[in-house]
C-alpha positions in Angstrom: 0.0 0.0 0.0 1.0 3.6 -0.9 1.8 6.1 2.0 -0.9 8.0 0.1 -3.4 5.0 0.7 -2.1 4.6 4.5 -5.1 6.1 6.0 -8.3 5.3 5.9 -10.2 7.8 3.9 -14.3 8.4 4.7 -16.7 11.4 2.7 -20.3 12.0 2.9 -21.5 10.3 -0.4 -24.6 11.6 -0.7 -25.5 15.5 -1.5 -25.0 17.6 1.5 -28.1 18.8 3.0 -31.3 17.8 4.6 -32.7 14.9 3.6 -34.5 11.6 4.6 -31.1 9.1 4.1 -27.7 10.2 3.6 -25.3 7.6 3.3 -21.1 7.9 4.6 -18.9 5.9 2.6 -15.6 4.8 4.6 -12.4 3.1 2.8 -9.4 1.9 4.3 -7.7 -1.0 6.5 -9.8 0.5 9.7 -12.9 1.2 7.9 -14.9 -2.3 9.6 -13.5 -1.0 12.7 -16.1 2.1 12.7 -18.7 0.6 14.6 -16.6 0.4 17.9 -16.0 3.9 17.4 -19.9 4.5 17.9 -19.9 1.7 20.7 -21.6 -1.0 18.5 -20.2 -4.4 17.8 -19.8 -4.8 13.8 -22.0 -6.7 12.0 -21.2 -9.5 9.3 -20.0 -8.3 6.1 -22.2 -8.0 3.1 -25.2 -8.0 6.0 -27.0 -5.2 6.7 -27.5 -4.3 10.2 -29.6 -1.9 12.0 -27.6 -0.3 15.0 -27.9 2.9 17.0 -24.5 4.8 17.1 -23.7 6.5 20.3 -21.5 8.7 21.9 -18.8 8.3 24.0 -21.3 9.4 26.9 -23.9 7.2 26.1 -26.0 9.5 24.4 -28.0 8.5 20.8 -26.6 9.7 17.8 -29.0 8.3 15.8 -31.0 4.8 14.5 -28.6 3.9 11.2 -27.8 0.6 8.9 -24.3 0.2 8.7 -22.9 -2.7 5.7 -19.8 -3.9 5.4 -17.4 -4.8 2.7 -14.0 -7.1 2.9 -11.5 -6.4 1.0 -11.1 -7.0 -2.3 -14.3 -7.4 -2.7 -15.5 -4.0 -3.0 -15.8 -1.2 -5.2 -12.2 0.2 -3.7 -10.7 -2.9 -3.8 -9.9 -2.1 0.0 -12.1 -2.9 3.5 -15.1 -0.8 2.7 -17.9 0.3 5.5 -21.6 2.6 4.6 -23.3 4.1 7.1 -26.8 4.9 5.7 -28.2 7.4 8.3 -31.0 10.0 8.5 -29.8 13.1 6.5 -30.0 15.5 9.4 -27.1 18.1 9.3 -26.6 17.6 13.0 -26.3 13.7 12.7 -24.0 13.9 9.9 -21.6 16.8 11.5 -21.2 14.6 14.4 -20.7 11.3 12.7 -18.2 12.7 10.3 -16.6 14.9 13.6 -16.1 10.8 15.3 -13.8 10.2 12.4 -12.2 13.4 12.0 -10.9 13.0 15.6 -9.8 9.3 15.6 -6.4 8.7 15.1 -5.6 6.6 11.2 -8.6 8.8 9.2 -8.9 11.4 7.1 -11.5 13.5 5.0 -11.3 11.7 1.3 -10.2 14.2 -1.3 -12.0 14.7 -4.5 -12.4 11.5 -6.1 -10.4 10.0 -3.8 -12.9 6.7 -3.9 -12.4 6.2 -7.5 -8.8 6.6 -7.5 -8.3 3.5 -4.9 -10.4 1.4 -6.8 -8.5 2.5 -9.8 -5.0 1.8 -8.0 -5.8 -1.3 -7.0 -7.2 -2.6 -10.3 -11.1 -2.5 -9.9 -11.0 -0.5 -13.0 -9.3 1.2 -15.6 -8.9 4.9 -16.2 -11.6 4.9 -18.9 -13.9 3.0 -16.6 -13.0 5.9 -14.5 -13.7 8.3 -17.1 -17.0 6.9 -17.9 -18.3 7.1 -14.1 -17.5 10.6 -14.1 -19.3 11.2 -17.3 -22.5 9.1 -16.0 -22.5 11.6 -12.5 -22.5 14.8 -15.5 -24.9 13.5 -17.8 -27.4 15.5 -18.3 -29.3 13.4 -21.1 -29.7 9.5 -21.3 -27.5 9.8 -24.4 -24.9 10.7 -22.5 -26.4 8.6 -20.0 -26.3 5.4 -22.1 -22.7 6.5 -23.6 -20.9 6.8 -20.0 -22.5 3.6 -18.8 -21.5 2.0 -21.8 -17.9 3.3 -21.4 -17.8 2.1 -18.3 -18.5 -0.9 -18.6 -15.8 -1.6 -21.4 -17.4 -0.2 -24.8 -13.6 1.2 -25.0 -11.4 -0.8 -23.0 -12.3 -4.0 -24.4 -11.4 -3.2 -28.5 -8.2 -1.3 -27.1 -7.3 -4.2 -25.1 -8.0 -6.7 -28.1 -5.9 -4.2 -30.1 -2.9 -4.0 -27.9 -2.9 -7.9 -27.5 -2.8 -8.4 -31.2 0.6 -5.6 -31.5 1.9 -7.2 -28.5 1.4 -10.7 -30.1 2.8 -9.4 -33.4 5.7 -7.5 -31.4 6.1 -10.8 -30.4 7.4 -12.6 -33.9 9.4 -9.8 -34.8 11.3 -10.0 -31.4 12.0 -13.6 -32.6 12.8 -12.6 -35.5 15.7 -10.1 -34.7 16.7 -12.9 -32.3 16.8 -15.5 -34.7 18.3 -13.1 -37.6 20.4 -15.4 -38.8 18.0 -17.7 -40.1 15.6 -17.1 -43.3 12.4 -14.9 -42.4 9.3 -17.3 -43.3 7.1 -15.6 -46.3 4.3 -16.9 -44.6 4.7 -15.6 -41.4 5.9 -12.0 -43.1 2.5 -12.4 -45.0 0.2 -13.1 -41.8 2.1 -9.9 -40.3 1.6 -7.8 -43.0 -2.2 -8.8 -43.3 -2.8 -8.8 -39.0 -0.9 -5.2 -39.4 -3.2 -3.6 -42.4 -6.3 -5.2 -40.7 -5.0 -3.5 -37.6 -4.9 -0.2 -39.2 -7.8 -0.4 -40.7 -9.8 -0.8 -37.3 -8.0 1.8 -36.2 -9.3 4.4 -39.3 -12.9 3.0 -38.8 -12.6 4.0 -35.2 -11.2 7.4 -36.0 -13.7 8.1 -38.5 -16.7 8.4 -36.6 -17.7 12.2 -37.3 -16.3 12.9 -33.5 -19.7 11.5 -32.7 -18.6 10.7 -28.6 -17.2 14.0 -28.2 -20.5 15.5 -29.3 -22.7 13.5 -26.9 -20.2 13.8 -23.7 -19.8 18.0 -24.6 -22.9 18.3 -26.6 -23.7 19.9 -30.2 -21.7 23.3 -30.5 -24.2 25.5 -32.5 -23.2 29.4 -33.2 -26.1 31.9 -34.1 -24.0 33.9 -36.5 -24.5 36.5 -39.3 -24.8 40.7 -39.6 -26.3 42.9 -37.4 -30.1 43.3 -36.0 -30.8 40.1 -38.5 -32.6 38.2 -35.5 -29.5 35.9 -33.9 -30.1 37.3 -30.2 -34.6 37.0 -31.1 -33.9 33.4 -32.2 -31.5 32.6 -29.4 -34.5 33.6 -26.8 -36.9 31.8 -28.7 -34.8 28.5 -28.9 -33.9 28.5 -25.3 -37.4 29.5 -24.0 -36.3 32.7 -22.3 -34.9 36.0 -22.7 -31.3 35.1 -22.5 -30.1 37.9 -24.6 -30.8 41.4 -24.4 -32.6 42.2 -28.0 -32.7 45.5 -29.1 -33.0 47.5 -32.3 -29.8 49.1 -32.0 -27.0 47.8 -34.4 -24.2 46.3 -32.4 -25.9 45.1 -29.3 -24.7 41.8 -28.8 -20.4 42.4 -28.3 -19.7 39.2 -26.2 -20.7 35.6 -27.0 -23.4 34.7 -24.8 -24.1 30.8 -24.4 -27.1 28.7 -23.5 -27.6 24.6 -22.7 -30.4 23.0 -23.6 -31.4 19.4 -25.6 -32.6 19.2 -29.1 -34.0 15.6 -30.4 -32.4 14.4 -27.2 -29.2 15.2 -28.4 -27.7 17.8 -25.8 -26.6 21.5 -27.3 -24.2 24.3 -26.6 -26.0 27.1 -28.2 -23.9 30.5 -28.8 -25.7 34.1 -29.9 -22.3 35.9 -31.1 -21.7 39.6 -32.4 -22.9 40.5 -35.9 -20.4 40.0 -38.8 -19.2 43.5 -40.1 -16.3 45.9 -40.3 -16.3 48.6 -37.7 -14.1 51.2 -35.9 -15.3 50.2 -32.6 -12.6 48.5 -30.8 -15.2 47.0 -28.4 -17.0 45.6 -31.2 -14.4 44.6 -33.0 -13.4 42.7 -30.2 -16.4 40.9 -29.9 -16.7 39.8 -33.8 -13.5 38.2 -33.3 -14.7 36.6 -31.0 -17.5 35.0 -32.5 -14.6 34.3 -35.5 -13.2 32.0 -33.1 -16.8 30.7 -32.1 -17.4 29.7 -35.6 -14.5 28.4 -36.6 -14.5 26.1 -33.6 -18.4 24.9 -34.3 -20.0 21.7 -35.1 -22.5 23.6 -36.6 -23.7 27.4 -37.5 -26.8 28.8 -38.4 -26.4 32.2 -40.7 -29.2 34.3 -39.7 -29.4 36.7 -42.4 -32.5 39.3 -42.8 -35.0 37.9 -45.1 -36.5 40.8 -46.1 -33.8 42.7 -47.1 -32.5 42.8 -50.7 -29.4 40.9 -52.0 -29.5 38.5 -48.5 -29.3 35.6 -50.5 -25.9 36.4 -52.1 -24.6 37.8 -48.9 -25.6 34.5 -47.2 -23.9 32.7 -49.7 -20.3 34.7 -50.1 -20.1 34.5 -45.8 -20.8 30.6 -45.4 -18.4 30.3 -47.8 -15.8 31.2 -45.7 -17.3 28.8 -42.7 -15.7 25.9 -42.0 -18.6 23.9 -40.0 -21.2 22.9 -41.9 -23.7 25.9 -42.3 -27.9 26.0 -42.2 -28.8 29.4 -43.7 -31.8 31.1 -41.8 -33.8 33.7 -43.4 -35.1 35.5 -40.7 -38.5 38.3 -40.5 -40.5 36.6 -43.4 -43.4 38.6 -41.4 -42.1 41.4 -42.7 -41.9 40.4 -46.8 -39.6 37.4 -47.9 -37.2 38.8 -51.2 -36.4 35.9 -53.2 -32.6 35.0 -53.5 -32.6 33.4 -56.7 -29.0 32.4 -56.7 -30.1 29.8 -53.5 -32.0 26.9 -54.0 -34.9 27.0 -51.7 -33.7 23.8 -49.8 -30.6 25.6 -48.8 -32.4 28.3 -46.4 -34.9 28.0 -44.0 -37.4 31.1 -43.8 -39.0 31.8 -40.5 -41.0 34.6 -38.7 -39.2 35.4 -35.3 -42.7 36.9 -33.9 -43.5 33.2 -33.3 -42.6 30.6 -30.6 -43.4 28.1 -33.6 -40.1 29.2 -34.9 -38.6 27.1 -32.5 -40.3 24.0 -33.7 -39.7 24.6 -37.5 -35.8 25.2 -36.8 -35.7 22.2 -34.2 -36.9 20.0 -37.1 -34.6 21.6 -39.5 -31.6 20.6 -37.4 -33.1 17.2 -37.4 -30.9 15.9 -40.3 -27.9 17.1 -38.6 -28.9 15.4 -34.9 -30.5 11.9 -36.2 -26.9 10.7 -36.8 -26.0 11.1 -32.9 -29.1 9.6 -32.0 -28.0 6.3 -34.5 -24.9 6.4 -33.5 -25.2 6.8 -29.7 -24.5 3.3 -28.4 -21.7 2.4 -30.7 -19.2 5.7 -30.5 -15.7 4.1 -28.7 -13.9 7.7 -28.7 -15.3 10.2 -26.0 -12.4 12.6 -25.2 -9.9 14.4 -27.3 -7.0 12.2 -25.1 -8.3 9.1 -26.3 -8.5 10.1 -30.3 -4.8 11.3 -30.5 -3.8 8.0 -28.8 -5.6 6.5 -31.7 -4.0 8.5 -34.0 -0.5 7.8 -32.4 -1.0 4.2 -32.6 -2.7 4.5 -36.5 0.9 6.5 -37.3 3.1 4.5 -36.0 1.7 1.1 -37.9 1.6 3.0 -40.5 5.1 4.2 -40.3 6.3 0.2 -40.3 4.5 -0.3 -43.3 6.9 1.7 -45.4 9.7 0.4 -44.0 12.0 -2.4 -45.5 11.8 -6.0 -43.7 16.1 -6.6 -44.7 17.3 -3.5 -43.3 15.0 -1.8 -40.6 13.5 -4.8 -38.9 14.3 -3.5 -35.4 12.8 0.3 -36.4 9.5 -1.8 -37.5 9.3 -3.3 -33.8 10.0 0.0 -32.2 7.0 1.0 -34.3 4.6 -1.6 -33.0 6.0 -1.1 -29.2 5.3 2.6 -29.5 1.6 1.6 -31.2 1.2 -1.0 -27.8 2.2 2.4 -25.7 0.1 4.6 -27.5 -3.1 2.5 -26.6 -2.0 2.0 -23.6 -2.0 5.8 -22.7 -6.2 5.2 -23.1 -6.8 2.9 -20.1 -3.8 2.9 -17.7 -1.7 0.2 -19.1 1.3 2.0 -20.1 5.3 1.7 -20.2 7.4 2.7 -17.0 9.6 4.3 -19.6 6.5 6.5 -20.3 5.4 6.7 -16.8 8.2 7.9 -15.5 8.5 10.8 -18.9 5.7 11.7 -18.0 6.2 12.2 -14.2 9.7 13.7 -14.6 8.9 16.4 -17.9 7.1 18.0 -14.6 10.0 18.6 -12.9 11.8 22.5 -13.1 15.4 23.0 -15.1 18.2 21.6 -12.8 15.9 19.8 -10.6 
């Protein structure tokens, strides 16, 4: 055990507050000593048992279960006690104050629980990732996605992955040993095939429209366009509330105001930026480079453009141009007279009136197309985090790299290949190098030190 592990660690585990049952987790080599504390014999473990805890004076604390958990069989991996008690603030002060004082405990730190049980092998760090993702969700999409992570939707094809490098690392170590005598074609073959079968999982996995991302962060949609065209009207209307100040003066949004909310169950960031246009206002100016960045940094934007306005549709047209997300054009005020832009097909634009909450509705369906995929896709997305696509991309690079190498003369390059490819997945659930370990831990380390 770890002198960071020494004590045994205990935290309130429910929310703090009043409440009919809270519940005190407590982890550690002492933690199915706790009862004595209270002056009450512990119970069996796995066995739920109704006790009253007491002070050291005799007096009631209150009427609890406490159940008990040996090591390793428990969600720490250590000796594991809950004390499930009412969720008065008084009774939970002076439970937690018991421990405080007792020599051998501690307050657990944040996530403190989940790093035992990731220490001592009860899961892996995406298993880790996924339980934290499961506490956040917000939608069952990302619901369904973190439970799936953590129960292995990830781990399992990167450890099936790594086991094949490792058992193909494996021949070319012999190999190198053994350079004396003449490579087998047929074994070079079933490398070369296991290898480009290899990369191809790997591209199939990497090519999945950053799906997981968008379910764990949600949908990043930008309302941009020009000026007093209806963005900061729409944004209201699409969250349900005034979130932005709306106003016919030109230049009133200057700062990039964000809203959550779910669309089609899919959840959304939704951001009401500055309008696009050159000005001498360094304030503004400011603020339309900052909705640049917004765009430019979208899964999606929506060019509001005023609909009743001559020429919109070519303007619309010459600014999504330069967009890099994909872009749904909405022409905006159709209450007020709808000019034609005969250079856009009428599929390309939506036209709505922003005097009505149905405007919502007709945009929500619009965006349809766009959030259908997630919903498809939600149960089978492997990728969740950026961290986990650029160890994919490590690994695709470096099999890649052995691929173009010659089997005569760089034999021993092509298995430091496939050992950094093993490392590289690695990185995504825990199992990694010492070499890389201790990189890692060191690169922190100031000049000299």
């Amino acid at each position: 055990m770890s002198l960071l592990n020494a004590d045994t660690i205990f935290a309130l585990a429910t929310p703090p507050g009043m409440s009919a049952i809270a519940v005190i987790r407590i982890s550690g080599d002492k933690a199915l000593q706790v009862p004595q504390l209270f002056d009450v014999a512990a119970g069996a473990v796995r066995t739920a048992k109704r006790v009253f805890l007491k002070e050291k004076n005799g007096t009631i604390i209150d009427d609890v279960m406490v159940l008990g958990f040996a090591a390793p069989a428990s969600a720490t991996g250590e000796d594991v006690l809950e004390i499930h008690c009412h969720g008065s603030v008084a009774v939970i002060d002076d439970i937690l104050s018991v421990l405080a004082k007792t020599e051998g405990f501690r307050a657990a730190e944040p996530g403190e629980f989940t790093r035992r049980a990731l220490d001592n092998g009860k899961m892996d760090i995406t298993a880790a990732e996924g339980l934290a993702d499961l506490i956040e969700a917000e939608t069952a999409m990302q619901r369904r996605q973190a439970s799936a992570q953590m129960t292995g939707q990830l781990s399992r094809p990167v450890g099936f992955w790594r086991a094949e490098i490792a058992r193909l690392l494996a021949h070319l170590e012999a190999i190198i040993d053994f350079a004396d005598e003449e490579l087998p074609e047929a074994l070079r073959q079933e490398i070369a095939a296991d290898t480009a079968k290899l990369c191809a999982e790997l591209e199939t996995a990497l090519d999945d429209q950053r799906f997981g991302e968008i379910i764990r962060n949600g949908l990043s949609v930008v309302l941009a366009g020009t000026v007093n065209a209806g963005k900061s009207t729409l944004m209201n209307l699409l969250a349900g509330r005034q979130a932005a100040i709306v106003s016919d003066i030109e230049g009133t949004t200057r700062d990039v105001i964000e809203v959550r909310l779910t669309l089609s169950g899919v959840p959304v960031r939704l951001a009401d930026t500055a309008g696009l246009r050159e000005t001498a206002d360094s304030i503004e100016a400011e603020g339309i480079s900052r909705a640049q960045t917004e765009i430019n940094t979208a899964d999606l934007v929506l060019l509001v453009i005023d609909g009743s306005q001559p020429g919109w549709g070519a303007i619309a047209d010459k600014m999504r141009q330069d967009f890099h997300p994909p872009c749904l054009i909405i022409a905006s005020k159709s209450d007020k007279g709808q000019v034609a832009a005969d250079n856009l097909d009428s599929n390309a634009y939506l036209s709505v009136d922003l005097t009505t909450t149905k405007t919502a509705q007709k945009i929500e369906k619009a965006l349809h197309s766009y959030l259908a995929p997630l919903n498809q896709a939600s149960q089978t997305p492997i990728i969740t985090r950026a961290r986990h696509r650029d160890a994919f991309a490590a690994a695709l690079a470096s099999l890649q790299h052995s691929q173009t190498l010659s089997w005569e003369g760089d034999i021993a390059v092509i298995a430091e290949d496939y050992r950094r490819a093993a490392s590289a997945l690695g990185r995504i659930t825990g199992h990694i190098d010492v070499e890389y370990l201790l990189d890692h831990i060191f690169s922190r380390f100031c000049i000299g030190k």
